[in-house]
Biotite code that builds the C-alpha atoms (Angstrom):
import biotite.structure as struc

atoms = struc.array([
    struc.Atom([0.000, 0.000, 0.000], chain_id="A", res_id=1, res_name="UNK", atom_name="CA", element="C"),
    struc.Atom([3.294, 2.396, 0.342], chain_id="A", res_id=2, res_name="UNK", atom_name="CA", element="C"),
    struc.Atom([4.348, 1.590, -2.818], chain_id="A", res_id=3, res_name="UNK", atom_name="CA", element="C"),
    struc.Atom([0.559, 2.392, -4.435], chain_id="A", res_id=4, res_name="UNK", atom_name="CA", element="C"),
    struc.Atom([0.399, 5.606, -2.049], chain_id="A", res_id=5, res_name="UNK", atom_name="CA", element="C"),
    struc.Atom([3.983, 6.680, -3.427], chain_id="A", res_id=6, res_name="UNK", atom_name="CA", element="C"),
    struc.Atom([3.949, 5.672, -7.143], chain_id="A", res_id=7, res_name="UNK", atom_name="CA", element="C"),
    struc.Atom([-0.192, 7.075, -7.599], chain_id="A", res_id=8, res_name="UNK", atom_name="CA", element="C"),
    struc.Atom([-0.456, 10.114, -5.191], chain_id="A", res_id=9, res_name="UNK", atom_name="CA", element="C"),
    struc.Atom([-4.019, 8.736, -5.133], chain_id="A", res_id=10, res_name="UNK", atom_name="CA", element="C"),
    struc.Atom([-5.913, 7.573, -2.005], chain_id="A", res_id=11, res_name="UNK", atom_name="CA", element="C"),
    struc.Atom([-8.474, 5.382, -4.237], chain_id="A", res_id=12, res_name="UNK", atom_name="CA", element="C"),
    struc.Atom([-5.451, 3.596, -5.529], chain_id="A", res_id=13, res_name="UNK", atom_name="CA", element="C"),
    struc.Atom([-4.407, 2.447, -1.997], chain_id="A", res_id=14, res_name="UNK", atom_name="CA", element="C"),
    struc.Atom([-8.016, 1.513, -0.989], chain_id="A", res_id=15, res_name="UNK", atom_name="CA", element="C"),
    struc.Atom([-8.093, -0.331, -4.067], chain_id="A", res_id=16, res_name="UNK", atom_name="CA", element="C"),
    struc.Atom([-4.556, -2.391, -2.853], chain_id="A", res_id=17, res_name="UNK", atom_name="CA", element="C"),
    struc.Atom([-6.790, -2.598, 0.998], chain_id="A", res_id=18, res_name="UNK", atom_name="CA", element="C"),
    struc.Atom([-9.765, -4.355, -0.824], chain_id="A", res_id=19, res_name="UNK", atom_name="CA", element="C"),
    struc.Atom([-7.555, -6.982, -2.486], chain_id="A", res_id=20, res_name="UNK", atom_name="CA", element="C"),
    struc.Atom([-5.918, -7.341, 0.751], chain_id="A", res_id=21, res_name="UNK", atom_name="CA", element="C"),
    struc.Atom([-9.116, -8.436, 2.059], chain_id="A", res_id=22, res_name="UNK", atom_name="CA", element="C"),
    struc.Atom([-10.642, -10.445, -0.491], chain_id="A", res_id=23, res_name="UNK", atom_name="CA", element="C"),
    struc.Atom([-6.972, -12.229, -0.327], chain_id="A", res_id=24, res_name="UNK", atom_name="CA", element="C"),
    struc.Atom([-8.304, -12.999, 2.970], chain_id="A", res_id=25, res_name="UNK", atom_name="CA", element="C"),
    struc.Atom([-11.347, -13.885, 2.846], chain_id="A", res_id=26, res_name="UNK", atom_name="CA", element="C"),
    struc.Atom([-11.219, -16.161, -0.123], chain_id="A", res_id=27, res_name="UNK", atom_name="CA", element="C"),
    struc.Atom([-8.143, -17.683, 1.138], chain_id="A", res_id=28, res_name="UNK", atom_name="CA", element="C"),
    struc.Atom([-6.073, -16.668, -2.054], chain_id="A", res_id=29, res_name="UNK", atom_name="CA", element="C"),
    struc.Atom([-2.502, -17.413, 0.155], chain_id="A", res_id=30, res_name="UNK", atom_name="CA", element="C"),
    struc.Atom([-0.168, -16.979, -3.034], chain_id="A", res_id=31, res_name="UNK", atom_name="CA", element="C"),
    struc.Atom([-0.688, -13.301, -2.739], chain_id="A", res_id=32, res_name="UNK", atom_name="CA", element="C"),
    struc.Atom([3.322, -12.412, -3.960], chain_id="A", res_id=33, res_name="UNK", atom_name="CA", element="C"),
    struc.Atom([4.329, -9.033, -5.009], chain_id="A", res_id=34, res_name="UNK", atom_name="CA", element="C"),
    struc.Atom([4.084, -10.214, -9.005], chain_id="A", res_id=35, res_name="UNK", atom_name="CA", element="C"),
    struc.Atom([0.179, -10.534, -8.343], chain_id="A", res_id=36, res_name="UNK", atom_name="CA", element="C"),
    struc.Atom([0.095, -6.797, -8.144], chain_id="A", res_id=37, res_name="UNK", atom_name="CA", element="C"),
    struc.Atom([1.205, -4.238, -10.533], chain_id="A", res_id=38, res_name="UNK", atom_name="CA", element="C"),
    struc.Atom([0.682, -0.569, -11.904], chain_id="A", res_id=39, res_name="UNK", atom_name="CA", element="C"),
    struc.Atom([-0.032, 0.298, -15.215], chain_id="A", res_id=40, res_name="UNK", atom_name="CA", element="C"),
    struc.Atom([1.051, 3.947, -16.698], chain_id="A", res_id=41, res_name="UNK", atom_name="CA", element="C"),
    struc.Atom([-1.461, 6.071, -18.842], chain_id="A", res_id=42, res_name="UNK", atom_name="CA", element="C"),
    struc.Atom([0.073, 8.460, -21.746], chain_id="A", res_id=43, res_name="UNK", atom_name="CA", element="C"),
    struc.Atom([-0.002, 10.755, -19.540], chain_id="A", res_id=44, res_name="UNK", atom_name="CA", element="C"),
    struc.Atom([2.102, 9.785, -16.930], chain_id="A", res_id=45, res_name="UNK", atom_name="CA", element="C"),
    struc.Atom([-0.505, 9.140, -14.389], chain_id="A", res_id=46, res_name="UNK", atom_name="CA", element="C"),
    struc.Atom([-0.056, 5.833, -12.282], chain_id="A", res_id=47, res_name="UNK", atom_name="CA", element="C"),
    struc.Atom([-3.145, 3.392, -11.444], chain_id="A", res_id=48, res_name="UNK", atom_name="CA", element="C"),
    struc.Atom([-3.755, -0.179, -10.313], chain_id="A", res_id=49, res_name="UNK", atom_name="CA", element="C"),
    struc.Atom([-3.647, -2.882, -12.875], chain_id="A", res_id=50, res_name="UNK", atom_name="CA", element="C"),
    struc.Atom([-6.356, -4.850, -12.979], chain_id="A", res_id=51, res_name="UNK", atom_name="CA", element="C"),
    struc.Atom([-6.787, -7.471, -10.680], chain_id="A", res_id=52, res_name="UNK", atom_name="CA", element="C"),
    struc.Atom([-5.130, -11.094, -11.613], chain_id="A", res_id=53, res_name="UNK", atom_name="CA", element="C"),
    struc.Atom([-3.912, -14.364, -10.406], chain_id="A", res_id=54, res_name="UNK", atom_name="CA", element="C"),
    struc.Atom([-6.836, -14.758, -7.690], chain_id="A", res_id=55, res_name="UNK", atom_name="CA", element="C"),
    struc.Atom([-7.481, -18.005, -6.810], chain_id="A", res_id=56, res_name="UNK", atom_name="CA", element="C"),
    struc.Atom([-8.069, -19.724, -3.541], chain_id="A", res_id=57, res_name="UNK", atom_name="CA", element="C"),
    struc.Atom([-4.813, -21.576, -2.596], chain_id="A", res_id=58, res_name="UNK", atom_name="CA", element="C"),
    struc.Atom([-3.126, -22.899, 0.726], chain_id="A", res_id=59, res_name="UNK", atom_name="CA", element="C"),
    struc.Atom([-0.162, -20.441, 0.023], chain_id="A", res_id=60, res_name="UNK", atom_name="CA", element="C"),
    struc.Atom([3.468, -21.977, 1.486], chain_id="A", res_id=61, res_name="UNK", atom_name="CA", element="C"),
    struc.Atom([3.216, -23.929, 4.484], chain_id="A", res_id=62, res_name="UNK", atom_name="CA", element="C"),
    struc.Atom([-0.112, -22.796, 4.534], chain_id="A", res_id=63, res_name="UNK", atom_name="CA", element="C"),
    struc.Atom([0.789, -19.494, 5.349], chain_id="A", res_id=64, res_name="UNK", atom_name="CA", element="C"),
    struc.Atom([-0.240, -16.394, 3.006], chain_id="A", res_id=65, res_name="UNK", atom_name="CA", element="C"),
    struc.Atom([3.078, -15.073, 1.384], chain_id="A", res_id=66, res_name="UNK", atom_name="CA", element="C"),
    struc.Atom([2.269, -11.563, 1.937], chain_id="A", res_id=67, res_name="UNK", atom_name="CA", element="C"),
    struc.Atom([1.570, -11.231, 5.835], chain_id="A", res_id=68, res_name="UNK", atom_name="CA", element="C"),
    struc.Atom([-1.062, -8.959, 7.218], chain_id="A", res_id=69, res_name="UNK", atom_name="CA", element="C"),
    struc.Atom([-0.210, -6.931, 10.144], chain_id="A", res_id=70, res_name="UNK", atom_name="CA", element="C"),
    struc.Atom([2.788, -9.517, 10.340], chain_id="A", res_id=71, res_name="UNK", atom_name="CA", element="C"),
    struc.Atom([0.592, -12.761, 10.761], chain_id="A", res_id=72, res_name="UNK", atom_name="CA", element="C"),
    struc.Atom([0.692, -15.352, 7.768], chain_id="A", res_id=73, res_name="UNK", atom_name="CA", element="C"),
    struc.Atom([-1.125, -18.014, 9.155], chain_id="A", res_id=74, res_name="UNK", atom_name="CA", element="C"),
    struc.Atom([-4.633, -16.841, 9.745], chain_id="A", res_id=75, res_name="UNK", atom_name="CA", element="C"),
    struc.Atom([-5.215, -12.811, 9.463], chain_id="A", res_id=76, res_name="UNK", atom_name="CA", element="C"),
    struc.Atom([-8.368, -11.406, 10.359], chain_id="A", res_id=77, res_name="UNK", atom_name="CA", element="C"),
    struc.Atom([-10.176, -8.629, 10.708], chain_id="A", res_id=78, res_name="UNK", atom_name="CA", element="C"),
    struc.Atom([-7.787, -7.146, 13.885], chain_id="A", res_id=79, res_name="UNK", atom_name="CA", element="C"),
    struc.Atom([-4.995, -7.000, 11.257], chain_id="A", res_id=80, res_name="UNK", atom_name="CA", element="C"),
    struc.Atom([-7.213, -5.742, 8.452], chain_id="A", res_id=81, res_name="UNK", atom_name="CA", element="C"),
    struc.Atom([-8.250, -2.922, 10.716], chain_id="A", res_id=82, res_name="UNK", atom_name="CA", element="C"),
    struc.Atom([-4.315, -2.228, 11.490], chain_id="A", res_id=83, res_name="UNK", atom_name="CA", element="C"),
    struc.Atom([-3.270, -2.270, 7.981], chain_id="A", res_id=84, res_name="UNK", atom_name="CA", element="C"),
    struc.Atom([-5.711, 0.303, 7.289], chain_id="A", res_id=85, res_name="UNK", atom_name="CA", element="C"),
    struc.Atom([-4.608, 2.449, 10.336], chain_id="A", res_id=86, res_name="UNK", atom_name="CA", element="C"),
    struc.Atom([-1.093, 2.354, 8.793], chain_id="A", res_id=87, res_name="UNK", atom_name="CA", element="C"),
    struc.Atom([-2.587, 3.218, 5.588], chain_id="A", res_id=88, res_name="UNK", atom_name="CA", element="C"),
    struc.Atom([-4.407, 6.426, 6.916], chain_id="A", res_id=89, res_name="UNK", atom_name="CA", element="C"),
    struc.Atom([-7.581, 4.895, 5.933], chain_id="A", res_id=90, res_name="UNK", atom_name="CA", element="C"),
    struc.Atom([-10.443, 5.430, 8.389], chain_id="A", res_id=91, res_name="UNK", atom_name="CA", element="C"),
    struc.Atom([-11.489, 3.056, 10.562], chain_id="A", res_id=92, res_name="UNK", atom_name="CA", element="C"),
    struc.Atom([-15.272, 3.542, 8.689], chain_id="A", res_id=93, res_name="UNK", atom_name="CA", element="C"),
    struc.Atom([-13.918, 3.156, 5.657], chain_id="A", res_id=94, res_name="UNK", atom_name="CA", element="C"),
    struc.Atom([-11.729, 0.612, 6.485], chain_id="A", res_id=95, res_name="UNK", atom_name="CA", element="C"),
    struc.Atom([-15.145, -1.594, 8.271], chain_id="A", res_id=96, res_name="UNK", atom_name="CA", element="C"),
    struc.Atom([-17.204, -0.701, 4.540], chain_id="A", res_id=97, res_name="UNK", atom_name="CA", element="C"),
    struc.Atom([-14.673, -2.330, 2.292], chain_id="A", res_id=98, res_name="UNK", atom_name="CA", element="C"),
    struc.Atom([-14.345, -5.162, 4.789], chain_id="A", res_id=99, res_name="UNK", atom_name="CA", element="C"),
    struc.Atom([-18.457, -5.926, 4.771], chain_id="A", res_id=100, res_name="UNK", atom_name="CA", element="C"),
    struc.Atom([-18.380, -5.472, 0.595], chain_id="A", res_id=101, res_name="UNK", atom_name="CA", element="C"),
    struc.Atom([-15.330, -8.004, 0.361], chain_id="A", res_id=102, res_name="UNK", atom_name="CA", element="C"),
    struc.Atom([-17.122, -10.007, 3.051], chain_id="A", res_id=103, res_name="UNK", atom_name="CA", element="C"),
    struc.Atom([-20.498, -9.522, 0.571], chain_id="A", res_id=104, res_name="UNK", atom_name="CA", element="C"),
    struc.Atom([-18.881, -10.742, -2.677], chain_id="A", res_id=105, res_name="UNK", atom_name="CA", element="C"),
    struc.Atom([-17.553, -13.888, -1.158], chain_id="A", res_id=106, res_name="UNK", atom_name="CA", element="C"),
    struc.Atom([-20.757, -14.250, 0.387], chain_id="A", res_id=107, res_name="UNK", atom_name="CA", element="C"),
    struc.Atom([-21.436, -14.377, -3.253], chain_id="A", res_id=108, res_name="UNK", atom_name="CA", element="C"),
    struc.Atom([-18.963, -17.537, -4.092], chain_id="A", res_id=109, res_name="UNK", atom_name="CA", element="C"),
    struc.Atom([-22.151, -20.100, -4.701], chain_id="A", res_id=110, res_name="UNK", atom_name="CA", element="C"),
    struc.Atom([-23.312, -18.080, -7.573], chain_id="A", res_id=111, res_name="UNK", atom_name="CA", element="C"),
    struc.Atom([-19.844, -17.002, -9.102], chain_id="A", res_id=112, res_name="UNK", atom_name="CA", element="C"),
    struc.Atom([-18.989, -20.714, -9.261], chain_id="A", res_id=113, res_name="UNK", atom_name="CA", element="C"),
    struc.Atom([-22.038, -21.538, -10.878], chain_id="A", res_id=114, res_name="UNK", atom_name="CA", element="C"),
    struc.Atom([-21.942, -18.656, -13.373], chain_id="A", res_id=115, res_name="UNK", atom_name="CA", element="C"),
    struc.Atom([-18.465, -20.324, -14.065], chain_id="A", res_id=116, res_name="UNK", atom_name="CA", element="C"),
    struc.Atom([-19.394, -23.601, -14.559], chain_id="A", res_id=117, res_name="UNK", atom_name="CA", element="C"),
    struc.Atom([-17.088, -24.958, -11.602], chain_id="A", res_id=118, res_name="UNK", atom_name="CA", element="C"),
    struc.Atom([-18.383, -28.741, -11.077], chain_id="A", res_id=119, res_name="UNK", atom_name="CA", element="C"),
    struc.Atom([-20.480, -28.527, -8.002], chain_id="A", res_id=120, res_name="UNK", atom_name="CA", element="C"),
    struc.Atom([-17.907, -30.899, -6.329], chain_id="A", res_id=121, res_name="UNK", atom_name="CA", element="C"),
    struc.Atom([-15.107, -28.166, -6.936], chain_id="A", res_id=122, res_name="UNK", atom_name="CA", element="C"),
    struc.Atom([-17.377, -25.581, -6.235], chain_id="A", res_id=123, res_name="UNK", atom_name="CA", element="C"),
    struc.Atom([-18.357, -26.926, -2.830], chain_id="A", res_id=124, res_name="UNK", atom_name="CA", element="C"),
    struc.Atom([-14.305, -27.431, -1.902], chain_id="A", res_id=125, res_name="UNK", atom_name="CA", element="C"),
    struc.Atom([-13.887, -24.246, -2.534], chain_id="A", res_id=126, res_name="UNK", atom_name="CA", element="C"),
    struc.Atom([-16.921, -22.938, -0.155], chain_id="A", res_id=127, res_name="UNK", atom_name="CA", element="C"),
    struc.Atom([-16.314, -25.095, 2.193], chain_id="A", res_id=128, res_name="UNK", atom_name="CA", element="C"),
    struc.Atom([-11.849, -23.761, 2.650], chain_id="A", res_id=129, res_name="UNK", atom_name="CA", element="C"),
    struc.Atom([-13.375, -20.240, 2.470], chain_id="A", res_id=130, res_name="UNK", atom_name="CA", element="C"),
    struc.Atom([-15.771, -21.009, 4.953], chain_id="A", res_id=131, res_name="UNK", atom_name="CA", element="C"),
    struc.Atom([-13.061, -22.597, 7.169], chain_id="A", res_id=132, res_name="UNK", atom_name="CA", element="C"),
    struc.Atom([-10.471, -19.766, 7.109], chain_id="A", res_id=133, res_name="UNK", atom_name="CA", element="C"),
    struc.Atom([-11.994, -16.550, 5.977], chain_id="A", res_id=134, res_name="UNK", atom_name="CA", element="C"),
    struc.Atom([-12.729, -13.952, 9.114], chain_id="A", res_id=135, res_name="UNK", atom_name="CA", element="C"),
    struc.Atom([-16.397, -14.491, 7.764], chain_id="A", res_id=136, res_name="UNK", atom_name="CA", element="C"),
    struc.Atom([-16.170, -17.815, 9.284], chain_id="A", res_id=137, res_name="UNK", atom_name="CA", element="C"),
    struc.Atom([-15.172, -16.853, 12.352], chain_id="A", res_id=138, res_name="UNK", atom_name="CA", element="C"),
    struc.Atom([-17.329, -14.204, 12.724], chain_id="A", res_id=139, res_name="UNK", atom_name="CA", element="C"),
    struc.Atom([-20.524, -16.779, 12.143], chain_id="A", res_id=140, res_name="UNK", atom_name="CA", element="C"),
    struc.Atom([-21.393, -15.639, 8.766], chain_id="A", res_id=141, res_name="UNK", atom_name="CA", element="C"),
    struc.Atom([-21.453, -18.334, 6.532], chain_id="A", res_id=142, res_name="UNK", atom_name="CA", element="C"),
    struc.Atom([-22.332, -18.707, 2.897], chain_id="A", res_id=143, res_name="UNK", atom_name="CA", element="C"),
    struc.Atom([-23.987, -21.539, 1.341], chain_id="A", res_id=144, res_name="UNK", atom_name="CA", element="C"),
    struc.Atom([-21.708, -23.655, -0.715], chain_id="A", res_id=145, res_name="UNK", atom_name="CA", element="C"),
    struc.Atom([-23.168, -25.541, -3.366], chain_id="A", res_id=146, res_name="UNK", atom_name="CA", element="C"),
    struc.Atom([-24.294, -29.362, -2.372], chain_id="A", res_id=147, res_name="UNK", atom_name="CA", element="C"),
    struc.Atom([-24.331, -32.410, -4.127], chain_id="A", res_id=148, res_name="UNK", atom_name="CA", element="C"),
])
C-alpha cells in the first residue's frame, strides 16, 4: 500500500490495494506475492492499479499467506485488516465498509462458481476452505456452498 500511495499520489489507488488485501483474505487466495500486483502507466504519466489477476483460492506456502497482514501469515483477520488500514491512513469507517463489501462478494462464491461452470464438487471445496479460514467464518457468517 506504500508503494501504491507513493507511485499514484491517489488515495483510491491504496483503498483499491486494501480491498484486495481483504478479499486475499477472505477467499483464502494465500499466493498473494508481489508479481500478483502491478501498476499500469497512462500516456499521460498518471499511475493506477492494474487490474486485478492471479486470484485463486490456494493454501499459500506452508499454509501461510506469502504476503503477511499486520505480520501474521497463518490466519489474518479482521484485527490486522483494521491495522493495515490504520497504517494506511484509511479510516477506521472506511476501512469496516470495504471489509463488509469483500465479506459480501464472497458471500457471493455459490453463484460465481455456478456462473463459471465450476463442477459442483469443486465448487463446494472451494466454499467449504473459504468457509473454514476466511474472518467471515469466524465471525458466524457463513455462505452456502453448493451441495451435491
Amino acid at each position: 500500500m506504500r508503494i501504491a500511495g507513493n507511485l499514484t499520489r491517489d488515495v483510491q489507488e491504496v483503498r483499491q490495494v486494501f480491498r484486495r488485501m481483504i478479499f486475499n483474505v477472505f477467499a483464502h487466495n494465500r499466493d498473494d506475492h508481489a508479481k500478483n500486483h502491478a501498476f499500469q502507466m497512462s500516456s499521460d504519466g498518471r499511475w493506477t492499479t492494474a487490474p486485478a489477476y492471479d486470484l485463486t483460492c490456494s493454501v499459500g506456502p506452508c499454509g501461510e499467506h506469502n504476503l503477511a497482514v499486520a505480520g501474521e501469515s497463518r490466519n489474518p483477520g479482521e484485527p490486522e485488516i483494521m491495522k493495515v488500514a490504520a497504517e494506511a491512513s484509511i479510516s477506521p469507517a472506511d476501512a469496516r465498509a470495504v471489509v463488509e463489501e469483500v465479506r459480501e462478494a464472497i458471500g457471493q462464491w455459490p453463484e460465481f462458481a455456478e456462473a463459471a461452470r465450476l463442477s459442483r464438487r469443486r465448487a463446494s471445496e472451494i466454499g467449504d476452505i473459504i468457509d473454514r479460514w476466511s474472518p467471515r467464518a469466524r465471525t458466524g457468517v457463513q455462505s452456502t456452498s453448493p451441495s451435491g
